[in-house]
C-alpha positions in Angstrom: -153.9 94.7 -130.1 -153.1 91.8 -132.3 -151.7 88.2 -131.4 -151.8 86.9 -134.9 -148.7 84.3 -135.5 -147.5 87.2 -138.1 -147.0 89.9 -135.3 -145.6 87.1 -132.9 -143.3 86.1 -135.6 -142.3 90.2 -136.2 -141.8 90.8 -132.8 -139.3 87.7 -132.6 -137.6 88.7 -135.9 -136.9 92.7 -134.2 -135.8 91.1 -131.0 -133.3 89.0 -132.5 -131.1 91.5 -133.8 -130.4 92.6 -130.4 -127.8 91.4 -128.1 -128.4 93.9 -125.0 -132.1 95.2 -123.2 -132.7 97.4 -120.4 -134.7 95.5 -118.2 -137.1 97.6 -115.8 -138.6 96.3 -112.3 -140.1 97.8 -109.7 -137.9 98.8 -106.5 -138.7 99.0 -102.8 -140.1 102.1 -103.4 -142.4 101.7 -106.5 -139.8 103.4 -108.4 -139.1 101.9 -112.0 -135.7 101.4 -112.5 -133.8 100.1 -115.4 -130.5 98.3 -115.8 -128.7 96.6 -118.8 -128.8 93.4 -119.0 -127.6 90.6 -121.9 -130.0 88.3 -123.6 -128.9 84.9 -123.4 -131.6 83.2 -125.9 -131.5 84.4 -129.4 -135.1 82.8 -130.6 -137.6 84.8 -128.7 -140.6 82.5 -127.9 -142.1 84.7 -125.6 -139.5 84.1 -123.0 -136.2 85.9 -122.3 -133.3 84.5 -120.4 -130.9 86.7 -118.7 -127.8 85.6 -115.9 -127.7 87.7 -112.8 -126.2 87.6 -109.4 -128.8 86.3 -106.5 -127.8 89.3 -104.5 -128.4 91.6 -107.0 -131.2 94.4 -106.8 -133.0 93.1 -109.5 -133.4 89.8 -108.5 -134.4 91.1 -105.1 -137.0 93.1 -106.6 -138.4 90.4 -108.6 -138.8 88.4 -105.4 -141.2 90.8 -104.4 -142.9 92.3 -107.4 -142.3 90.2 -110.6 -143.6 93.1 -113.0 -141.1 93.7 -115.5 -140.3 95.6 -118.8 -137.9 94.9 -121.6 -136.5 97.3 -123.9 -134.7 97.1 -127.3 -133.1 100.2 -129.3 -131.6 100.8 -132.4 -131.4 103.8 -134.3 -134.2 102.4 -136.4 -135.9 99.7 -134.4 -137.7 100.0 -131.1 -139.1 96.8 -129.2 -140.8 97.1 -125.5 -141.9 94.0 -124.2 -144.5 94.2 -120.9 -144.8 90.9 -118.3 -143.1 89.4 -115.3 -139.9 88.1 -114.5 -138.8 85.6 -112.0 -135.2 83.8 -110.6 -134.8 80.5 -111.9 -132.4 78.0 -110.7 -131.6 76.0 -113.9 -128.0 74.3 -113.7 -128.4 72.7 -117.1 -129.5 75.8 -118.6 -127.4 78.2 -116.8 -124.3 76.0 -118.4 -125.9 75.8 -121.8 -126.0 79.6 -121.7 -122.5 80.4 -120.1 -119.7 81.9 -122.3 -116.8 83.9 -121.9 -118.9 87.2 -121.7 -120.8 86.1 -118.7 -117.1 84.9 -117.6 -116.1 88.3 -116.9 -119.0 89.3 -114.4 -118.9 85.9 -113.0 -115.3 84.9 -113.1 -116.1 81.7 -110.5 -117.9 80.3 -113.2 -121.3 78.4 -113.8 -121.2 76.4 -110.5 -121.0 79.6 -108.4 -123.9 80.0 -106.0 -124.2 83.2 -106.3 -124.9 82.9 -109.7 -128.9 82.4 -110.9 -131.2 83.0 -113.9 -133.9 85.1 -114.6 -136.4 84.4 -116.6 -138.8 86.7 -118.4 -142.5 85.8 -119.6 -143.9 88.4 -121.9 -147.6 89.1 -122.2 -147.3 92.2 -124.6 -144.9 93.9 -127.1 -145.4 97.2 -128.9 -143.2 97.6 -132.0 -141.6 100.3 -133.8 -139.6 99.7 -137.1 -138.8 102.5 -139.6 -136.2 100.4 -142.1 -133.9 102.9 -143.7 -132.8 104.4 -140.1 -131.8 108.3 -139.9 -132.1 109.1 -143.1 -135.1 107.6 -144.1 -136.6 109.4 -141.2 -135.4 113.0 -141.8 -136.8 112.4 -145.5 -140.2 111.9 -144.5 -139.8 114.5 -141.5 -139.0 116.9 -144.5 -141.6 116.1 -146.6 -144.0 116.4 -143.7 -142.6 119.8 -143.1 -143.2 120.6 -146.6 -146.3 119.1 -148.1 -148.1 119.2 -144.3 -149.3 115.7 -144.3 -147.6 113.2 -141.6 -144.5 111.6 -143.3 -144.2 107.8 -143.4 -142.7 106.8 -139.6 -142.4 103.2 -140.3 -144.6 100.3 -138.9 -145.8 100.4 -135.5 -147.8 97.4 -133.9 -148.9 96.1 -130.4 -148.9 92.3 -130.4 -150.4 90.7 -127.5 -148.3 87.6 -126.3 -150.3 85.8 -123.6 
């Protein structure tokens, strides 16, 4: 596993390109469940900031078990980030953050109660990026097929963020 500031910095640079992650806790019954959620911070430092309802389940189960996953998909990118989450009450940053997209879950606005933050700290990221998408992959799944040798899959890399 690497944390050189060159994986950091690739890790960042895949994670920006995303708008939505599934974001995986641990419920009541040590059963991994995922949900989407919206990333509200586009320069990933390490930390990912998401808006979510205090009642929800996933805040609920943060309060008990902060373990969490984040994942990122694209048809030719793949980003899973391991750490812990938390609820953070941040008025100032919940405002900086607020826009009409969070406006439609939370029509009451930034100064609802109800309304929170979470916060999530990575400690580890594994990476998967095959630039050219589909058919850059069926080409070298081909040519695997054909000469026998394992086609090019892209770059894959575990970056250690602690």
């Amino acid at each position: 596993m690497s944390d050189s500031s060159a994986d950091v910095a690739k890790v960042a640079e895949l994670i920006k390109q995303f708008r939505f992650a599934m974001v995986t806790t641990v419920d009541s019954l040590g059963q991994l469940v995922a949900r989407p959620m919206t990333v509200q911070e586009a320069e990933f430092d390490g930390d990912l900031w998401f808006i979510a309802s205090k009642t929800s389940h996933e805040v609920a189960e943060l309060g008990i078990n902060p373990v969490a996953g984040v994942s990122f998909a694209s048809n030719d990118t793949w980003v899973s980030l391991t750490g812990t989450a938390e609820q953070v009450d941040d008025a100032a940053r919940l405002k900086e953050y607020w826009n009409p997209w969070v406006e439609a879950w939370f029509p009451d606005g930034p100064d609802d109660p109800n309304v929170t933050l979470v916060k999530f700290t990575a400690s580890g990221a594994e990476y998967w990026d095959s630039p050219g998408g589909r058919i850059a992959s069926v080409i070298s799944f081909v040519k695997s097929k054909v000469t026998g040798n394992v086609g090019d899959v892209g770059e894959n890399g575990k970056v250690d963020l602690d």
